[in-house]
VOGU-3710 file (C-alpha; in Angstrom, 3 decimals, decimal comma):
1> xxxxxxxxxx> 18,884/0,042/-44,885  15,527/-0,028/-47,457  16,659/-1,338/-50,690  15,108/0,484/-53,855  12,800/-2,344/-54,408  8,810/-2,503/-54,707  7,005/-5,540/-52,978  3,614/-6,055/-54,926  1,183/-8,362/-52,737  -2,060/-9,455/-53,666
11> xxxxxxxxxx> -4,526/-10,256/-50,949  -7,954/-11,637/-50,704  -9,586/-11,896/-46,959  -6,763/-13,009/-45,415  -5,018/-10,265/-43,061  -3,239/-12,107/-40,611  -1,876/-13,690/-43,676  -0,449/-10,853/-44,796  0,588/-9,166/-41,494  2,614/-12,596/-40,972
21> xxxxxxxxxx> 4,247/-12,006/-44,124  5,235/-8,106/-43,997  6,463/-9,010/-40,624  8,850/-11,822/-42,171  9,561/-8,645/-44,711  10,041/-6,179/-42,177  12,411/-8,444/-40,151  14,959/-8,666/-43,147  18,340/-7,465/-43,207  17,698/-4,966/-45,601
31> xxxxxxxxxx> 14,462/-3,911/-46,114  12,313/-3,281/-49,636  11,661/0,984/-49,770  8,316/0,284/-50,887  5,572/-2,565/-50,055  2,725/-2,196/-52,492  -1,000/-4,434/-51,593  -3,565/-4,830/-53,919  -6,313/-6,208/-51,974  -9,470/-8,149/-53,581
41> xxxxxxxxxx> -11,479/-8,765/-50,030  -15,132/-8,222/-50,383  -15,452/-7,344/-46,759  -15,246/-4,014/-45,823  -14,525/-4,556/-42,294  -11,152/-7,132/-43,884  -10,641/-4,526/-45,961  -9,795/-2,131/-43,231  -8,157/-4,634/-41,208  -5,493/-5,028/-44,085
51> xxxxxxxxxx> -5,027/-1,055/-44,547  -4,676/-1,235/-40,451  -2,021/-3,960/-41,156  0,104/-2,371/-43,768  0,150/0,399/-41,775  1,911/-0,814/-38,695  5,139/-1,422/-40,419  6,666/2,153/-40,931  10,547/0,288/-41,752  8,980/0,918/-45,423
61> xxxxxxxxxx> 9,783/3,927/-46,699  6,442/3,915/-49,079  3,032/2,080/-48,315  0,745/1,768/-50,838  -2,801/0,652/-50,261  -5,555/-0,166/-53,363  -8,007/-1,908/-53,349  -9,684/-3,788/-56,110  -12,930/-4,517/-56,713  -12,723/-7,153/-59,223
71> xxxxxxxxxx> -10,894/-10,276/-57,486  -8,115/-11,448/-60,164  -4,620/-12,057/-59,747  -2,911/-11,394/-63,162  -5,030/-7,693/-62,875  -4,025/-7,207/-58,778  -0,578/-7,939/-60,208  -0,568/-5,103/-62,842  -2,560/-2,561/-60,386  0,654/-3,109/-58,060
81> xxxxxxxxxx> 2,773/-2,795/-61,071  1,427/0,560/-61,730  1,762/2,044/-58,656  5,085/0,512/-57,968  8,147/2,720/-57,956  11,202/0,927/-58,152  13,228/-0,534/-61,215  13,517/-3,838/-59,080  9,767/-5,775/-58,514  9,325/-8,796/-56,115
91> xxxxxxxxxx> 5,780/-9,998/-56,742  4,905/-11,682/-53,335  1,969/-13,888/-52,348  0,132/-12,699/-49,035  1,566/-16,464/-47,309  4,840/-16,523/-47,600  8,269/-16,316/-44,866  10,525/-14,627/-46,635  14,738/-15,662/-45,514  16,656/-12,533/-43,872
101> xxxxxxxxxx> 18,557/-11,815/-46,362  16,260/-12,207/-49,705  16,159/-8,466/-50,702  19,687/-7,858/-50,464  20,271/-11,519/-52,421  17,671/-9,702/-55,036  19,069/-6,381/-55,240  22,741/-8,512/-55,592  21,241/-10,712/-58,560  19,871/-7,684/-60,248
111> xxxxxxxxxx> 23,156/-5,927/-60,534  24,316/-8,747/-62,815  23,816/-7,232/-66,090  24,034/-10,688/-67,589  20,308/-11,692/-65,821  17,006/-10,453/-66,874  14,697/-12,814/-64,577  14,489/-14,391/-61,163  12,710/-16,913/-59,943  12,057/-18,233/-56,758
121> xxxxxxxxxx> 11,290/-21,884/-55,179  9,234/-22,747/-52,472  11,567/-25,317/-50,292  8,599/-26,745/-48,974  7,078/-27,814/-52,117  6,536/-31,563/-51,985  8,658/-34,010/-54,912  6,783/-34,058/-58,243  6,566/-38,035/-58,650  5,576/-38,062/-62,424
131> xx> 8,291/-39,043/-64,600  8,027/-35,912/-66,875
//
């Protein structure tokens, strides 16, 4: 079942990255409807190698591919906000491995008219060992 939720991913020369990543996606319980990349490579060839990526993975209802000429993630991030079409956003780096059931945890979390934000943490973030 595709949840109505947009998946905006930045990318920047790094396509097995990002197929590694939409295949964590696509290999969820419940899938996102719509998988949005913004992609900042400078190589045409990587370029098409990411649109050939996105592609491959038709359990998305909508694929969007833009790409972006200017590398910078804060304006990749409101390109793929723009073109997103879903009340519910996941912003998504190109690296991550996404848990089965994240999107239906997200859509579950949004219903909660009580929460306005999500975050998420990476598990394999090593201890902080400052004191602050």
């Amino acid at each position: 079942m595709a949840l109505p939720i947009s998946v905006i991913i930045p990318t920047m020369n790094r396509p097995e990255s990002l197929d590694r990543t939409l295949n964590f996606m696509a290999k969820a319980k419940e899938v996102p409807q719509q998988i949005v990349v913004v992609d900042q490579s400078q190589n045409v060839e990587i370029q098409e190698k990411n649109k050939e990526v996105l592609g491959k993975y038709s359990v998305f209802k909508s694929q969007i591919y833009r790409y972006q000429p200017v590398p910078s993630l804060t304006k990749a991030r409101n390109v793929g906000l723009a073109l997103a079409t879903n009340e519910i956003l996941v912003f998504s780096d190109d690296d991550v491995e996404v848990p089965t059931d994240i999107f239906s945890n997200v859509a579950r979390l949004m219903q909660d008219t009580h929460i306005v934000m999500i975050a998420g943490l990476d598990d394999l973030t090593q201890q902080s060992k400052t004191n602050i």
